[in-house]
C-alpha positions, 0 to 999 in steps of 0.5 A: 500500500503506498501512502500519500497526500496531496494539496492544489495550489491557487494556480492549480498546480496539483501536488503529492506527497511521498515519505519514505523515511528510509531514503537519502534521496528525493525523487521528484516528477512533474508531469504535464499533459501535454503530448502529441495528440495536442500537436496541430497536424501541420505542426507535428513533433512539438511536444518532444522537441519541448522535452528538450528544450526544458533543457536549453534554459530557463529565464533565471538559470540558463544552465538547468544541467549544471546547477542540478549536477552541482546539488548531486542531481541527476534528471531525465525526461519523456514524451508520449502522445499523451502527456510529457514527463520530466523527473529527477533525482537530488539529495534531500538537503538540496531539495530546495535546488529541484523546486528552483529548477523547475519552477524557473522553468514552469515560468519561461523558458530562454527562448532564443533562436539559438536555443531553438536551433540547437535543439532543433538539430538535436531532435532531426538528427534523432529523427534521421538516426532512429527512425530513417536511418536504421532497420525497420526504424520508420514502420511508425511513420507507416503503421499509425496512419494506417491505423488510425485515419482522424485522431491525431495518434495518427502520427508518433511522437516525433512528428510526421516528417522531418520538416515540421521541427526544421521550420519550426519557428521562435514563435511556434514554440512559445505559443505552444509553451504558454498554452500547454506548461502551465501550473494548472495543466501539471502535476508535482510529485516529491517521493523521499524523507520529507513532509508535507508541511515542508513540501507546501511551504516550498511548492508556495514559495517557488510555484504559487506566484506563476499564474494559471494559463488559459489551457485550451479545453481538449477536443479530439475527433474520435477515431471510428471503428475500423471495417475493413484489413490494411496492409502496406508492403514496404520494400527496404534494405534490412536484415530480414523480413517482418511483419508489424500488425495493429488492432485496435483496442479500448481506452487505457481507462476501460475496464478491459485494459488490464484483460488486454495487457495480459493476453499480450502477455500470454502471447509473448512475455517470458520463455513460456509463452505462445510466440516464444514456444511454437513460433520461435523454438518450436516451427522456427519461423520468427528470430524475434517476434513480440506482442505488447499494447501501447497504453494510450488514454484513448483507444490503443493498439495491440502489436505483434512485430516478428522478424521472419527468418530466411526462407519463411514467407509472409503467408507462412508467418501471418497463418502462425500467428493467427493459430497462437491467437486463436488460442486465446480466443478459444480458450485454449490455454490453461488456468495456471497460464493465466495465473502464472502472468497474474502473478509476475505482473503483481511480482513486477509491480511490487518490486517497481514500488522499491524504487521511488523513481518509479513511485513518483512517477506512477503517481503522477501517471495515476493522478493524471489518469483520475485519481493517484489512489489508483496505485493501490488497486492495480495488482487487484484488477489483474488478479480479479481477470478470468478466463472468460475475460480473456476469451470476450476481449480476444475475441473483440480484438481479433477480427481481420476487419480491425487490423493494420499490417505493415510488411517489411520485404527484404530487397 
């Protein structure tokens, strides 16, 4: 059971409250919701560029990396389609340190051409060495519009091409800044040996004189059901052939979830499950072959990607994978299958909650979900799943009508 309090301030920033007596460290999180759902379709890629431009300066500290390493800090960030998280970690006497960083940069940042241009081509030359310039590193250009036709999870995190963040201008940044980093669309999260008194009175003095932003209200079309398979062949120069498929699945806060997260374990988590038994050691028809969801707020996807070896075509590939998945779909597995991945998921679980890096991070994640008292009750919504469970959602997820297939054909 993990313990915690929480307070808003005036501005609306929200605030958590950790302790952990036991520890030397803090570990604080700030998560703002914004990610590239947010982005406007003809000026992608801005949420992760923003990740790195809360590194460029802010309006009082123009070196945030220097004067957190200086206080024997340690800080890392990320960005996803639906919200943008920033944490680090700093000796509790040098607290005070973290809430001066990352309030200067909740106020302004340094905005400057200089910055911007740096940055820039720190975010194209990650979008050239990631997703241009390494095998199969561009099927989520691909994969996501095939996917998905109207809402803005049609393109990744990086954006749609290069050109949007080279002709990203000063301007485009900061109205993307004061409409997105605000203190009433943030969360603040502290984990370590501290009170709450003490973290009122510091997020007061550091945060509660940046004033509310006017936040746009979010309003995203919603994707309609898919009624027909897709399938795009990309001939590239990689290692061998493979396959990536998509299905859509529900909304990360629908109930069905948890069910869907464990079929994707049954499938592919650990040396016993479907994919790694028959279709890598048993028929040998995959080097590599994973199934996973992507856990977004809005209706997801379910992945499977496989990397075939020689010989194996993608007819072969396709019928193998669908025979493990009618596994699932038939009930064709066992109850203790079922409850071995229940329990290496709460296994899991309660082993992330040593660490309070991920604690307050987790916290964060729940409390932007709803409620933060949501970490208490995830083991019990995996442990409650049942059979008849797996079976419904399978079979709701697995139709040809509702799959994306993108086919890698080795030239």
């Amino acid at each position: 059971m993990i313990k915690f309090e929480k307070f808003t301030l005036n501005n609306g920033l929200k605030v958590i409250v950790c302790q952990d007596k036991m520890s030397a460290l803090v570990n604080m999180n700030i998560l703002y919701n914004v990610g590239a759902r947010d982005e406007n379709e003809n000026k992608t890629g801005f949420a992760h560029l923003f990740e790195h431009l809360m590194f460029g300066g802010s309006k009082n500290i123009p070196h945030y990396d220097t004067v957190l390493q200086n206080a024997g800090g340690e800080n890392n960030a990320f960005t996803n389609s639906d919200f943008t998280n920033y944490y680090l970690t700093i000796p509790k006497q040098n607290l005070e340190t973290a809430f001066y960083l990352e309030s200067d940069r909740m106020l302004e940042l340094n905005f400057s051409k200089k910055s911007l241009d740096v940055q820039k081509n720190v975010v194209c030359e990650e979008f050239r060495q990631r997703y241009l310039n390494q095998p199969y590193g561009d099927v989520s250009l691909f994969l996501h519009p095939l996917a998905y036709k109207v809402h803005p999870y049609q393109w990744t995190t990086i954006g749609k091409n290069i050109n949007h963040i080279e002709s990203a201008t000063l301007g485009d940044v900061k109205d993307f800044f004061f409409k997105h980093y605000a203190p009433n669309n943030a969360i603040l999260v502290v984990v370590g040996d501290v009170t709450t008194e003490k973290i009122y009175k510091l997020s007061e003095k550091w945060f509660g004189e940046i004033k509310k932003r006017n936040v746009p209200i979010r309003s995203l079309p919603e994707e309609p059901e898919q009624t027909e398979y897709q399938e795009l062949t990309l001939d590239r120069n990689v290692p061998n052939d493979a396959i990536f498929m998509a299905y859509h699945t529900c909304s990360r806060l629908n109930d069905n979830y948890f069910v869907t997260d464990l079929i994707s374990d049954i499938l592919s988590n650990g040396k016993s499950s479907f994919f790694n038994v028959n279709l890598i050691k048993g028929k040998q028809l995959f080097s590599g072959i994973d199934a996973y969801i992507s856990g977004s707020y809005h209706s997801g996807l379910f992945h499977i990607a496989g990397t075939l070896y020689p010989n194996v075509n993608f007819s072969q590939a396709k019928e193998a994978i669908n025979i493990e998945i009618l596994k699932i779909c038939n009930g064709d597995f066992t109850e203790a299958i079922l409850q071995k991945v229940k329990n290496k998921f709460i296994a899991n679980q309660q082993f992330n909650q040593i660490n309070n890096s991920d604690t307050a991070m987790d916290l964060a994640y729940y409390e932007w979900l709803g409620d933060a008292e949501m970490i208490n009750s995830i083991s019990e919504n995996y442990s409650n799943i049942t059979k008849e469970n797996i079976i419904k959602v399978a079979k709701q997820i697995f139709r040809n009508t509702n799959l994306s297939c993108i086919l890698y054909k080795k030239i």
